[in-house]
C-alpha positions as CSV (number, residue, x, y, z in Angstrom):
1,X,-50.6,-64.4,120.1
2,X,-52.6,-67.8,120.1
3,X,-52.5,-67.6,116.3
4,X,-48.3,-67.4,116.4
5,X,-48.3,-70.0,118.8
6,X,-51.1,-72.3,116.8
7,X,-48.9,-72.4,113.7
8,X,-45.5,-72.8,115.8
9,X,-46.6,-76.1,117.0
10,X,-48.0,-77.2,113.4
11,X,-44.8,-76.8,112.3
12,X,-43.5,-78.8,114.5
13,X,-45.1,-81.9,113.1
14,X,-43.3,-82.3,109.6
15,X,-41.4,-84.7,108.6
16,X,-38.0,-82.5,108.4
17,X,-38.4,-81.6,112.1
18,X,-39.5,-85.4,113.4
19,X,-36.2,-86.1,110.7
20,X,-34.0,-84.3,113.3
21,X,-35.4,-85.4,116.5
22,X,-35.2,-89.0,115.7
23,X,-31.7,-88.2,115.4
24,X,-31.0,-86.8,118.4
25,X,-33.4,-89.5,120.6
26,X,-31.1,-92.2,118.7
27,X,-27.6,-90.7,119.6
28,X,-28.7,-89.9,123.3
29,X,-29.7,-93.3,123.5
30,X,-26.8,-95.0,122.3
31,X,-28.0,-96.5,119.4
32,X,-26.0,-98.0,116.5
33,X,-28.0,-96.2,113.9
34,X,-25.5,-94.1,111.8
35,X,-25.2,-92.5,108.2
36,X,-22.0,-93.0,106.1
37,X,-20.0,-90.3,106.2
38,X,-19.7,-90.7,102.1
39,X,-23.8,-90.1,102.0
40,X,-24.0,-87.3,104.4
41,X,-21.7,-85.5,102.3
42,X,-23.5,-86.1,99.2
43,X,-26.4,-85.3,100.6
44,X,-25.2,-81.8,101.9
45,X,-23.7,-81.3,98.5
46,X,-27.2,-81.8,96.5
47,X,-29.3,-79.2,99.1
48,X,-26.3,-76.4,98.7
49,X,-26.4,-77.0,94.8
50,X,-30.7,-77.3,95.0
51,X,-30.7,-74.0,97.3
52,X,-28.3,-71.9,95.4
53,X,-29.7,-72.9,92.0
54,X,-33.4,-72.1,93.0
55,X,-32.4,-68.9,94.4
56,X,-30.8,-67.8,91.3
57,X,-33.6,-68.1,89.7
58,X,-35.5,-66.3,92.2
59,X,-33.5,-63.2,91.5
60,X,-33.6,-63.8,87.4
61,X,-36.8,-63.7,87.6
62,X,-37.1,-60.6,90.7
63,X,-34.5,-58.8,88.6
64,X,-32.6,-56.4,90.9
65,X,-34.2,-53.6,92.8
66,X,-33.6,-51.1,95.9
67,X,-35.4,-54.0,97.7
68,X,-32.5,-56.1,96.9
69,X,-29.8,-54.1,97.8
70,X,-31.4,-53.1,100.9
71,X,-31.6,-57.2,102.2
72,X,-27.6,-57.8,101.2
73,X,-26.8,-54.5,103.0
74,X,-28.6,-55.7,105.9
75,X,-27.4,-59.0,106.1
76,X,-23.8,-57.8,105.6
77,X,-24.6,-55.3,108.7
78,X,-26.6,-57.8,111.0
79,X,-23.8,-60.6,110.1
80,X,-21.4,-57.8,111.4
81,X,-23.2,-56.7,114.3
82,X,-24.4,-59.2,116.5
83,X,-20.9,-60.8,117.2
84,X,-20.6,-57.7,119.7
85,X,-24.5,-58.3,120.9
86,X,-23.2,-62.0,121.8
87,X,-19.8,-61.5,123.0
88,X,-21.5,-58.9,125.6
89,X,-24.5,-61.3,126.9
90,X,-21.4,-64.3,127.0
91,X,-19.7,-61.7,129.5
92,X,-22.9,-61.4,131.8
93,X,-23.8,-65.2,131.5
94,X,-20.6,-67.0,131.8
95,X,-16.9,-66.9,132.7
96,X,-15.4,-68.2,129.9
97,X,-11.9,-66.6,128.1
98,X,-12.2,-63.6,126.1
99,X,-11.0,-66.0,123.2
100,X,-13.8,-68.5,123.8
101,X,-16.4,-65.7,124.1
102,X,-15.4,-64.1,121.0
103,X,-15.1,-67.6,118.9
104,X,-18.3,-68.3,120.4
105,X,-19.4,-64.7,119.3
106,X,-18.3,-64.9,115.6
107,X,-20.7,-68.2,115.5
108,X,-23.9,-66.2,116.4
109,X,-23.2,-63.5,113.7
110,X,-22.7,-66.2,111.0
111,X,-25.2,-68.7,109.7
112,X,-26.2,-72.3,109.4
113,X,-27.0,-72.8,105.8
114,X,-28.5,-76.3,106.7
115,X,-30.9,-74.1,109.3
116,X,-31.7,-71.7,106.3
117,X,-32.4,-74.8,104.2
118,X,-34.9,-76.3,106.3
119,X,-37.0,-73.0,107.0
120,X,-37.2,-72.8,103.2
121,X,-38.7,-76.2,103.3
122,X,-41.1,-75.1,106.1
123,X,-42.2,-72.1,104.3
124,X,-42.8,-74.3,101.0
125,X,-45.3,-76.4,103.8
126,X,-46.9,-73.6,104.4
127,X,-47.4,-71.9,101.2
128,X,-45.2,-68.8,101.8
129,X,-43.2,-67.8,98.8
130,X,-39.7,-65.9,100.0
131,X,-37.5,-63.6,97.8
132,X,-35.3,-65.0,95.9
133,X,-32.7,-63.7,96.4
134,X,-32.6,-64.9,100.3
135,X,-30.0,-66.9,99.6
136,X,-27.7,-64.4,98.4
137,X,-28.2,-62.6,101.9
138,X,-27.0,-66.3,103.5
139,X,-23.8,-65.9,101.9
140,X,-23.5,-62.7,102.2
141,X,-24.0,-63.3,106.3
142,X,-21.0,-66.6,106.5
143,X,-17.3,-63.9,106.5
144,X,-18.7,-60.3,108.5
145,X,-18.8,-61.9,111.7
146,X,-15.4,-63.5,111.7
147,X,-14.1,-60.3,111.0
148,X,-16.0,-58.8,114.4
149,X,-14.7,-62.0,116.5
150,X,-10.8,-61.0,115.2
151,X,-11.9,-56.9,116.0
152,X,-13.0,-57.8,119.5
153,X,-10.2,-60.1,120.4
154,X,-7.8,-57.2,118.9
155,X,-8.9,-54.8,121.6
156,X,-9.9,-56.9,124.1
157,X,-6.1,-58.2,124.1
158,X,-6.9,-61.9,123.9
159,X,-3.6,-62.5,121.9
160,X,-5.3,-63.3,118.6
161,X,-3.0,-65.7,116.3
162,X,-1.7,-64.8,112.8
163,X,-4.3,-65.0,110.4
164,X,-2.0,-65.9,107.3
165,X,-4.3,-68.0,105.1
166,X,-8.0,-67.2,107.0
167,X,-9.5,-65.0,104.6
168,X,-8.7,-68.0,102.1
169,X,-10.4,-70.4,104.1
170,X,-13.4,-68.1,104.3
171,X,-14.0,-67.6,100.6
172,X,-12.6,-70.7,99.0
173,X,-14.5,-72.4,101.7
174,X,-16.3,-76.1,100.3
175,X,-20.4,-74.6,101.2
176,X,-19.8,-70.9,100.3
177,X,-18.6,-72.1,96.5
178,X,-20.6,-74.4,96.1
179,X,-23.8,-71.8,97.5
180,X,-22.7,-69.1,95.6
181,X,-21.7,-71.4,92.4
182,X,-25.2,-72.8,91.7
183,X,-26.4,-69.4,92.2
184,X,-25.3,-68.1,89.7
185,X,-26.1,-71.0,87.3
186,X,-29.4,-70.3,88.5
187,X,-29.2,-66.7,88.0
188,X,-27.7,-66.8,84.6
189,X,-29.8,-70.2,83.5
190,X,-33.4,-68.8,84.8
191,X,-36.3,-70.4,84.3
192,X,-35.3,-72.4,81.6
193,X,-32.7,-73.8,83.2
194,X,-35.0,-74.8,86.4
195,X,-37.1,-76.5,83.7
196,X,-34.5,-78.6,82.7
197,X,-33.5,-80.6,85.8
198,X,-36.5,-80.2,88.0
199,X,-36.5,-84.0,88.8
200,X,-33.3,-83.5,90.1
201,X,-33.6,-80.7,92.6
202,X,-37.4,-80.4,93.3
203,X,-39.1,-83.5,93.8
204,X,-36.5,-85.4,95.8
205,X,-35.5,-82.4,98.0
206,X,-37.8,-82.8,101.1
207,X,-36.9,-86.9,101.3
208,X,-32.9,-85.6,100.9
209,X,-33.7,-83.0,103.5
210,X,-35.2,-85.1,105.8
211,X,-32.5,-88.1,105.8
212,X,-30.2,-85.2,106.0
213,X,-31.2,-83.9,109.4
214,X,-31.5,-87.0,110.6
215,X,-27.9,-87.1,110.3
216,X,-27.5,-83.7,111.4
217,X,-29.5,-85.0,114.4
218,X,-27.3,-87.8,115.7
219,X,-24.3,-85.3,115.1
220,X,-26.0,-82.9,117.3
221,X,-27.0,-85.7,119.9
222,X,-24.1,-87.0,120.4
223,X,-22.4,-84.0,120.8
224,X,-24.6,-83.3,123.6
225,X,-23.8,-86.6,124.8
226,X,-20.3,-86.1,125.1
227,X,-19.8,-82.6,126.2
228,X,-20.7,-82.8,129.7
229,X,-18.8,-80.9,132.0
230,X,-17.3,-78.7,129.0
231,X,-20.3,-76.2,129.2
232,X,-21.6,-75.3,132.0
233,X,-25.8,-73.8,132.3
234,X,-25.1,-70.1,131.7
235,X,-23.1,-71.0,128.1
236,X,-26.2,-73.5,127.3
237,X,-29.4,-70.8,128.4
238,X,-26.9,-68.5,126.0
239,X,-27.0,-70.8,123.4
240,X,-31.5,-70.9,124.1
241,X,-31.4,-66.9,124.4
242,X,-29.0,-65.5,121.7
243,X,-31.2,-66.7,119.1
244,X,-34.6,-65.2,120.3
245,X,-32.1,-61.3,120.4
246,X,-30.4,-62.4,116.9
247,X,-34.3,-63.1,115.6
248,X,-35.6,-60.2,116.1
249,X,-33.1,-58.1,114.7
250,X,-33.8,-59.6,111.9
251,X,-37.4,-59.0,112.2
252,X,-36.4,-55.3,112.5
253,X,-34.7,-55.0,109.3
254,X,-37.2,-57.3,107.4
255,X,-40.1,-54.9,108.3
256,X,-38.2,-51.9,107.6
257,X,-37.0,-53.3,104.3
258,X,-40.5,-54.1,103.2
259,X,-40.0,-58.3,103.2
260,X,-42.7,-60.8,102.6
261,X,-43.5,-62.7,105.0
262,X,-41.7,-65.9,103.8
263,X,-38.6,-63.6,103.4
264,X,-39.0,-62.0,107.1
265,X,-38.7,-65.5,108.0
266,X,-35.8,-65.9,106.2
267,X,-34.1,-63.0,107.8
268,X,-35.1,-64.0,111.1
269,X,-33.6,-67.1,110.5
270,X,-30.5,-66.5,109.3
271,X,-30.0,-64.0,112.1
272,X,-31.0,-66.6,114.4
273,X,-28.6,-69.2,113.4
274,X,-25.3,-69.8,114.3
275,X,-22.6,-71.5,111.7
276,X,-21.2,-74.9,112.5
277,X,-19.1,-75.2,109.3
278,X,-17.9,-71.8,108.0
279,X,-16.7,-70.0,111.2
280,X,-15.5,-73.3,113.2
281,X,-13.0,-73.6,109.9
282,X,-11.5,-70.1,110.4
283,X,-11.5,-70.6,113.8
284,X,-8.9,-73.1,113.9
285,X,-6.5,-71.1,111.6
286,X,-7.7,-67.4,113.5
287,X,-7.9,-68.6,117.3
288,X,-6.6,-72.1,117.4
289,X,-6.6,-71.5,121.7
290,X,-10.4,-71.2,121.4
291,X,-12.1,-74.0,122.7
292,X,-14.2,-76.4,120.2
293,X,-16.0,-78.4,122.7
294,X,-17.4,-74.7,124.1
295,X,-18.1,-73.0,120.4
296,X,-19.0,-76.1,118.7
297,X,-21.2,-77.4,121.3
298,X,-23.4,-74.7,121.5
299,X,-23.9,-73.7,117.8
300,X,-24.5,-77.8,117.0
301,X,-25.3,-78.8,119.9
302,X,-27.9,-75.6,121.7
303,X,-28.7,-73.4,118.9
304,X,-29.2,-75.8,116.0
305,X,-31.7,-78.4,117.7
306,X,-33.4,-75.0,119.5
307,X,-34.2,-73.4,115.7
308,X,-35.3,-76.6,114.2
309,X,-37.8,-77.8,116.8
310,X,-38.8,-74.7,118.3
311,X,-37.7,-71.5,116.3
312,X,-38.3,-72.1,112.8
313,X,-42.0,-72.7,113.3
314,X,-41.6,-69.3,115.4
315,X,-40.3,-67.2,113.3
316,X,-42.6,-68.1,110.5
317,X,-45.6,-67.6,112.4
318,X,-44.7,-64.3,114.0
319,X,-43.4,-63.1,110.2
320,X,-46.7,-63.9,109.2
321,X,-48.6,-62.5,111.9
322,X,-46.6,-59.3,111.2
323,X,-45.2,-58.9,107.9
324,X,-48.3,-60.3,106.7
325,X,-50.2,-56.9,106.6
């Protein structure tokens, strides 16, 4: 237990993590310090395309196995299943709507990619290599839970809107083409197409990362900031708790898969997170009535700062104190 809890706060001290924490000490303190809108997006752009690629690759080079199978099927069921895990703790810890609870819900069963992006980062610190094909399990996670949040607010009764156009905005969604695009460049490309723009997407991608959650850090600061009143201390020790439960599911299905280490931490990760881009977009078209100060301020606001400063550097050190052997 001192070993997991020795490497947790190593983590802690990288330059991604202090990246992220600047940002938020600079929003809750009112400074002027900003990134241009124009940049942030660029920047988000290059890690998608740098994390896809690099994945494909993984999986030319892994070539496709039970192993692989196994981790989409997983994803695809964990992605599905904790949606109902969350919406039941948000009924003993809060009093919101059943149409807040189950927005909030389809959150915790999708992913952050930019979450997923800096664990990869911290595992490369650390000299853990992860399948692969991890990132095909990310997008594999963004669409099942938003299909749980619809299912529960069907039987619940919560009135759910029409959902003419959703299952558009899920897959033509800006990250999950642009994730699964470069993916397959990478898959079909391999190694020699790594080779051939490695300047481009391995060197620079730590200082990119790092700029980028300082961005991601003001975002989440100000956010904080602003949303006083809108959640109240049950929807916030939620947003602490839900992804410690959605962590070790994932640890569950990593060890019974037969991950490494760096891909356990993956898993646990992913599971973990909870999407600020992907499921807030179908949100608006599937539950418009749902509340974005509740569901957005938690899963930016809770969640996201919790896994970068806190559970990232966990998960890796209990993946490697168990999935090690």
């Amino acid at each position: 237990m001192a070993d997991i809890f020795s490497l947790a706060a190593g983590n802690l001290i990288s330059p991604i993590i202090l990246s992220f924490v600047l940002g938020v000490a600079a929003a809750l303190a009112r400074s002027d310090l900003t990134i241009p809108e124009a940049v942030a997006k660029g920047m988000s752009i290059y890690l998608l395309f740098a994390i896809g690629f690099k994945g494909g690759v993984g999986v030319a080079a892994h070539g496709v196995d039970a192993k692989l199978v196994g981790t989409l099927v997983a994803a695809g069921v964990l992605s599905f299943g904790l949606p109902f895990i969350a919406f039941g703790l948000l009924g003993f810890m809060t009093k919101l709507t059943t149409l807040d609870k189950a927005a909030v819900a389809a959150h915790y069963g999708s992913i952050s990619i930019v979450t997923f992006v800096a664990a990869t980062s911290v595992l490369e610190t650390q000299g853990l290599v992860a399948e692969g094909y991890m990132v095909a399990a990310a997008a594999v996670m963004e669409a099942p839970a938003i299909l749980s949040a619809l299912w529960i607010v069907a039987r619940k009764g919560g009135g759910a809107s029409a959902t003419k156009g959703l299952y558009r905005e899920i897959l033509l969604n800006g990250s999950i083409v642009l994730l699964v695009g470069s993916f397959f460049i990478g898959a079909i490309t391999g190694q020699d197409g790594l080779n051939q723009i490695a300047p481009f997407i391995v060197a620079p991608f730590q200082g990119v990362l790092c700029l980028f959650l300082l961005d991601m850090g003001l975002v989440a600061g100000r956010g904080l900031r602003d949303s006083r009143g809108e959640v109240g201390g049950g929807a916030i020790a939620f947003g602490l708790l839900m992804p410690l439960v959605g962590s070790a599911f994932g640890l569950m299905a990593a060890l019974a898969i037969g991950l490494s280490p760096g891909g356990a931490a993956l898993l646990m990760t992913l599971s973990a997170s909870a999407s600020y881009i992907a499921v807030p977009a179908a949100m608006r078209v599937a539950l418009p009535e749902a509340k974005p100060s509740i569901y957005l301020t938690l899963s930016l606001g809770v969640t996201f700062p919790f896994n970068l400063t806190v559970g990232i550097p966990l998960y890796t050190a209990i993946s490697t104190t168990l999935a090690g052997g």
